[in-house]
N, C-alpha and C positions, 0 to 999 in steps of 0.2 A: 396632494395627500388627501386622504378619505377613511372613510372606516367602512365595514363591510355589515352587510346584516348577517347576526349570528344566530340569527333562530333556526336557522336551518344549517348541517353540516356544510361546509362552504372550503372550494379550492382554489385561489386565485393565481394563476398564471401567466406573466405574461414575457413576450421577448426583451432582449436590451435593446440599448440603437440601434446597435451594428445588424442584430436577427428582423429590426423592423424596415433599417436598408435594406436586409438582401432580399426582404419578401417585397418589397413595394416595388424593386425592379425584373419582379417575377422568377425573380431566383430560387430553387429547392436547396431546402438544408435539411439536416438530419440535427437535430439537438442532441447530446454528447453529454450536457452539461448542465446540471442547475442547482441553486443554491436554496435551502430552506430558513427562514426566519420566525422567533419567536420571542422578540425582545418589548411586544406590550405584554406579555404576559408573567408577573410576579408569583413566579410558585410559593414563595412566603404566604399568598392569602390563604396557602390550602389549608382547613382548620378541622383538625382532626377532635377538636371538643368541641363540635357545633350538634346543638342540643337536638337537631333533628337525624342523628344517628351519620352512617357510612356514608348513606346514598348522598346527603349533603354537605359533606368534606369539601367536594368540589364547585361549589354552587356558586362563590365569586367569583372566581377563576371563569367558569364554563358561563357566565353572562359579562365575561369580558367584552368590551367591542373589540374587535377586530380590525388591524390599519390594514390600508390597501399594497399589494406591492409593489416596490419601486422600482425601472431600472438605472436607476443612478445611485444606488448603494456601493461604498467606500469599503465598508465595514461590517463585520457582524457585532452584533452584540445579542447578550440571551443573559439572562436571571439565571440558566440552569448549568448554561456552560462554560467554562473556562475559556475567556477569549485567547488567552493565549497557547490553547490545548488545539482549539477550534483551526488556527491559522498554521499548526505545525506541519512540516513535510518534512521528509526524509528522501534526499537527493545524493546521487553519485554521479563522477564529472561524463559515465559513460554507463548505459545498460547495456553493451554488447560488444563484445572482442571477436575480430574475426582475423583467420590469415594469418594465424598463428604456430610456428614452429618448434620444435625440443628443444627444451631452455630458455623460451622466452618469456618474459614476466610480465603479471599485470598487477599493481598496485592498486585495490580498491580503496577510497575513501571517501564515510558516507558523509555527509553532516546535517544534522537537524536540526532548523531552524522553529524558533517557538519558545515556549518553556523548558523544553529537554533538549537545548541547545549545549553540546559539552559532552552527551551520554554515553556508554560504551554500546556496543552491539557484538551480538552473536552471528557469525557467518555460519551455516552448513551447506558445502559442498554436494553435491549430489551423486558427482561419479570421479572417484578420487584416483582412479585410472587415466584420468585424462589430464586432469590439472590437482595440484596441491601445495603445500608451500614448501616441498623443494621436491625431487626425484624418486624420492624414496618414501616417504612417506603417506600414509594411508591413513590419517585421524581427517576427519570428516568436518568437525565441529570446533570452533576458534570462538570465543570471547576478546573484544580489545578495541581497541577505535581504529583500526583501519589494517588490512591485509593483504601481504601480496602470494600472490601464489604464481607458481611457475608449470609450462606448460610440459607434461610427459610427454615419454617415446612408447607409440604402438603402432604395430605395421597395417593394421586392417579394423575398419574399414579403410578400403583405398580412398576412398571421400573426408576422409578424416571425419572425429568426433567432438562432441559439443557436452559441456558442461553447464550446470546451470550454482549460480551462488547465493544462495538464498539470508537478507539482509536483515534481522531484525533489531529494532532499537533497545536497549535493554528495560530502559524504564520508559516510552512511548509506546512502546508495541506495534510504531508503525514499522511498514515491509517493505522491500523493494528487491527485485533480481537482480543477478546482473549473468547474463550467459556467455559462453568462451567457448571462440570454435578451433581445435586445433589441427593444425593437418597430419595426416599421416607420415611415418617415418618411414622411409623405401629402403633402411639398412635396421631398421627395429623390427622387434618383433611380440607379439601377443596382440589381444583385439581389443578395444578403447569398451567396451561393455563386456570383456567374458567375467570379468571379477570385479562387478560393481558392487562394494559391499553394503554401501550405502542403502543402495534400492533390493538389493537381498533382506536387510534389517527389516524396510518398511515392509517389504511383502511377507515377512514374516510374522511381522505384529498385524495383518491384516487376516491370517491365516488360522492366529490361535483366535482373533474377535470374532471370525466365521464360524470356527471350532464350538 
């Protein structure tokens, strides 16, 4: 552990074990991943009645020292963020259905772990031609903690078509898809995009914001 000099803008980076294994045995990696920390820093010190005006609101804050970064951190912690906001995900047992036939179903359900562990979420379908929650139906947008939707009959494309489920938390706002490919019906008929109204809607409110 160390602190960093902050008289100058300063960005310290460095790998975990496992990123310092694979470089020492000459291995290339692509980093993917990294985590930002801000828990020396007490946003409570910002003093918005400090007698030397705006510019010095931040003045104890910004002559913080700064600790160095670790790779053996457990945990975040921050002054500014809710840790238990920070460690939330929003997971499904599956992002992708494939090899799917007329009538068959896929039961989504998400759960969020964290603070809005329990929340409902909004699904919207993308092309209700191909999948919805039963044969017949064509409503795009569901509120509820979890949804199954069932796969339609269209003769073409002969490759079959792909759906996409679009997963929001209600009160996390965190996202996730999930896509559904179904195959073609060889005794149905109509095309899995001639009546997506879905994607008609959005092209249309893109249409008048051009307008």
């Amino acid at each position: 552990m160390g602190f960093l000099d902050n008289s100058t803008i300063t960005v310290d980076a460095i790998l975990t074990k496992r990123g310092r294994e694979i470089l020492s045995q000459g291995g290339n990696f692509k980093i993917t991943k990294f985590a930002l920390s801000d828990e020396e820093i007490d946003y409570a010190l910002y003093d918005t009645t400090h007698p030397n005006g705006t510019d010095s609101y931040g003045a104890v804050i910004e002559n913080i020292s700064l600790l160095e970064a670790s790779p053996n951190k457990t945990e975040f912690k921050s002054f500014l963020v809710n840790t238990s906001l920070a460690g939330a995900k929003l997971t499904v047992a599956a992002t992708s259905y494939s090899d799917l036939d007329k009538g068959d179903t896929v039961t989504i359900e998400p759960v969020t772990t964290g603070q809005y562990n329990g929340e409902s979420y909004n699904f919207i379908i993308d092309n209700t031609s191909i999948v919805g929650i039963n044969e017949e139906n064509v409503q795009s947008s569901f509120t509820a903690k979890s949804l199954t939707v069932v796969a339609k009959s269209f003769r073409t494309p002969s490759t079959g078509g792909t759906a996409a489920v679009k997963i929001t938390g209600m009160d996390s706002a965190l996202t996730t898809t999930v896509t559904i490919n179904v195959n073609a019906d060889t005794e149905g008929t109509g095309d899995a995009y001639e009546n997506n109204t879905t994607q008609d809607f959005i092209d249309s409110l893109k249409d008048k914001g051009e307008g």
